[in-house]
C-alpha atoms as one frame of an Amber mdcrd trajectory, in Angstrom:
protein
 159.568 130.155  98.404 158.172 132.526  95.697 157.215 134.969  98.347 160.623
 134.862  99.807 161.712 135.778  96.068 159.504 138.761  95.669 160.147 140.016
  99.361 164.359 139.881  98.636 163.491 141.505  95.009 161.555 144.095  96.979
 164.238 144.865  99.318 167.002 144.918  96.474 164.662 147.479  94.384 163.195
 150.056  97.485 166.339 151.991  97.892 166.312 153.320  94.232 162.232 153.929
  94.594 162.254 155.106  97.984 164.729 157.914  97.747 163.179 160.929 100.321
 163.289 164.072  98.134 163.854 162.539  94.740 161.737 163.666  92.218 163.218
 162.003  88.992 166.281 159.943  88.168 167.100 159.114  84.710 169.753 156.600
  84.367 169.884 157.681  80.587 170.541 153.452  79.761 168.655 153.586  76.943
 170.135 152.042  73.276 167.536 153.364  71.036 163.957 155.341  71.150 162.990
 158.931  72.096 161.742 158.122  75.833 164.665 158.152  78.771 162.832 156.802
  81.836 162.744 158.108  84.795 163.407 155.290  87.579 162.899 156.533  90.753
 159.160 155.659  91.007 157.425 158.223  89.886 157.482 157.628  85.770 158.474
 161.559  84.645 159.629 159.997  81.748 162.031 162.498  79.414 161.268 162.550
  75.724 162.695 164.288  73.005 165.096 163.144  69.289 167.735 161.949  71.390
 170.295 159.473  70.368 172.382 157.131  72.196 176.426 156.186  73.466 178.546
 154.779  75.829 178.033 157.220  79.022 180.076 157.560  81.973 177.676 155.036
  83.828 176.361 152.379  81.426 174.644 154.543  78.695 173.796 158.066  77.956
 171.913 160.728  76.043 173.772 162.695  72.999 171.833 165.957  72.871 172.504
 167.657  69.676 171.887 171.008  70.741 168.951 171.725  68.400 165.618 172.869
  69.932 163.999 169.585  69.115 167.128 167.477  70.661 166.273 168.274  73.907
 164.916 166.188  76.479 161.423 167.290  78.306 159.260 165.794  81.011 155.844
 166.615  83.060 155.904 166.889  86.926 152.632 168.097  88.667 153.142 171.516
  89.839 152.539 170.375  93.354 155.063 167.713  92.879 157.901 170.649  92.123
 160.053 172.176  94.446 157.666 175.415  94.645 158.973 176.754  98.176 161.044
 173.886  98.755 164.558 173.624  98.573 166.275 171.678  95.279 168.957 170.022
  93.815 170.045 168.607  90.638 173.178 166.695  89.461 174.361 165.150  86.393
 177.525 164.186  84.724 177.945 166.241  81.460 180.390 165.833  78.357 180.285
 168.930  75.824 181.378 168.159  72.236 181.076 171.540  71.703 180.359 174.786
  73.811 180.544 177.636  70.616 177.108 179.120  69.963 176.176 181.488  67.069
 174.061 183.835  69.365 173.772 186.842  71.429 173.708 184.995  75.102 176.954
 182.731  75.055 175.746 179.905  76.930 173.595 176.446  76.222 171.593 175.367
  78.169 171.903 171.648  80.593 168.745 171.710  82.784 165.890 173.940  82.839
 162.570 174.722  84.813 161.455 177.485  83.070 158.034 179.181  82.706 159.658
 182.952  81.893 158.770 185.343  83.158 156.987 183.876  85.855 159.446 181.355
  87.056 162.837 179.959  85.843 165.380 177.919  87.709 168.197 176.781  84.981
 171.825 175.263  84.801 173.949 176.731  81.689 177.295 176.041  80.391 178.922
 179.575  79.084 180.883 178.929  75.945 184.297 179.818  77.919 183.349 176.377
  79.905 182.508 178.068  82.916 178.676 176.544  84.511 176.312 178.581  86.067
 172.884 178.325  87.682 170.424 180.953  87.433 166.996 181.297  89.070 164.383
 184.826  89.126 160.548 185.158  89.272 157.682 188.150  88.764 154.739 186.997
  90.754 151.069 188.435  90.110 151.100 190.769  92.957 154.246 192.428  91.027
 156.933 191.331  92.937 160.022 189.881  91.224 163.757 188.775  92.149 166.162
 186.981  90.684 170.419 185.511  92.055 172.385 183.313  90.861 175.547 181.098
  91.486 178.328 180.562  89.135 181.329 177.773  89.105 184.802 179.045  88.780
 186.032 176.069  86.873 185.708 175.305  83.981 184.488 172.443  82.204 186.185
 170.614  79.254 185.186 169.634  75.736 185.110 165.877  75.348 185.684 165.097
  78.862 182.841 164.076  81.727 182.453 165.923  84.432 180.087 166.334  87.570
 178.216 168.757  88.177 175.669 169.983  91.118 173.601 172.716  91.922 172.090
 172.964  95.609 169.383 175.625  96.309 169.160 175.125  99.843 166.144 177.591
 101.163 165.867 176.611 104.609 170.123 177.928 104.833 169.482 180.244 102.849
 172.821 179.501 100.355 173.534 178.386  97.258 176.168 175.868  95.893 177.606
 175.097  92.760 179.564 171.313  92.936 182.151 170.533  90.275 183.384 166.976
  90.611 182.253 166.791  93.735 183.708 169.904  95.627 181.774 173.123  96.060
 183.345 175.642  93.025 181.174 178.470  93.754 178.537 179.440  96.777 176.366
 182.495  97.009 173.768 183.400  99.505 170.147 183.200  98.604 168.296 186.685
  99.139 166.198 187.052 102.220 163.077 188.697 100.628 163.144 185.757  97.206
 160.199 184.749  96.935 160.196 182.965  93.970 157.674 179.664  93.913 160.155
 177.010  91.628 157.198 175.225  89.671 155.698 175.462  86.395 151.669 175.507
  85.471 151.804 174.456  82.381 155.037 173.847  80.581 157.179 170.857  80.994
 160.947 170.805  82.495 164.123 170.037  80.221 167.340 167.835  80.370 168.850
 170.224  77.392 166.350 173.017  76.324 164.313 174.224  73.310 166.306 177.442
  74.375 170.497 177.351  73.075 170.684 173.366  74.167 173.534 172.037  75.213
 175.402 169.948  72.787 177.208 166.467  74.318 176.543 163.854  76.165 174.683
 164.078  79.442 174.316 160.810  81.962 173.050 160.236  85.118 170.658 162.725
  86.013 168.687 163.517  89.531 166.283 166.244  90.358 165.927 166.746  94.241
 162.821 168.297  96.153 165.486 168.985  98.623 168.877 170.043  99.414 171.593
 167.622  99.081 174.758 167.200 101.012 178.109 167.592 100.575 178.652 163.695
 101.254 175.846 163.270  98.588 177.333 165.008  95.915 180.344 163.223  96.124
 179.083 159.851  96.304 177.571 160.923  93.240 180.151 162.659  91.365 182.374
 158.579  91.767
């Protein structure tokens, strides 16, 4: 009978831990503490001086959109997406989107070892989301695109958001709420490898951090579909 017990937990607990392509999920649940865990498997636990609320699922993470109020976590390089294709998605809820400084936007998620390599979701302080991504490899070679919503988002309010780098199409999409808001097509000579050596990847940013709440966040080694976005933006 215990056996049949663990085998039934086992089955109950696999889908979550056995996601293909998911690299981190952090529920955000937590009531108190600087560590957010990531519980998809593989432990890239988030930590930064976070605090805690109600969240649009269960609990999430007030960022206070300080340097040291953002959220950071370690994935092996080889672990990243690199050549792969990506995706992250989150629900977000601003309490403010001002910024006293020269580049009007804060920052919501972030893989960023500049110059070399950044991939990075922002928020411009008219509400309007964007995703970002460039390189300059040793050899010389650089690129950089981009994709940008044309919604906005609103102060005190949650919304879903998406980003889909989808490499082996070639496109990217920007989800709002679960409905593409803005596409763009990925450049056919980018050759930008999406990993960092060294530095560890955000929920916020030390960089113009997004101020709010932010639940419910997934980092893909893959491209997600359109049906997966909007199971996830319910």
């Amino acid at each position: 009978m215990k056996h049949l017990f663990l085998f039934i937990a086992l089955c109950i607990t696999l889908p979550v831990f056995a996601e293909e392509g998911l690299i981190g999920y952090w529920p955000c649940d937590e009531s108190e503490g600087t560590t957010v865990k990531d519980v998809s498997g593989n432990a890239y636990n988030a930590t930064g001086a976070v605090t805690f609320a109600p969240g649009k699922v269960g609990g999430a993470v007030k960022l206070n959109g300080t340097p040291a109020g953002a959220l950071n976590f370690k994935v092996p390089t080889d672990k990243q997406p690199g050549t792969s294709s990506f995706s992250v998605a989150m629900w977000v809820n601003p309490s403010t989107l001002d910024i006293d400084a020269k580049e009007k936007r804060r920052r919501m998620f972030g893989i960023d070892q500049w110059p070399a390599i950044y991939a990075v979701v922002d928020v411009n302080t008219d509400g309007v989301p964007n995703f970002s991504i460039g390189y300059k490899n040793e050899d010389g070679s650089k690129g950089s695109s981009g994709v940008s919503a044309k919604k906005k988002i609103a102060i005190n309010a949650w919304s879903h958001i998406a980003v889909v780098f989808d490499r082996e199409n070639m496109k990217m999409k920007f989800y709002i709420n679960g409905i593409v808001d803005g596409e763009g097509d990925i450049p056919k000579d980018f050759a930008g490898v999406v990993a960092t050596k060294d530095r560890p990847l955000s929920i916020g940013s030390g960089w113009q951090n997004f101020s709010g709440l932010v639940d419910e966040v997934r980092f893909y080694k893959k491209a997600i579909t359109a049906d997966d976005v909007a199971a996830l933006s319910k």
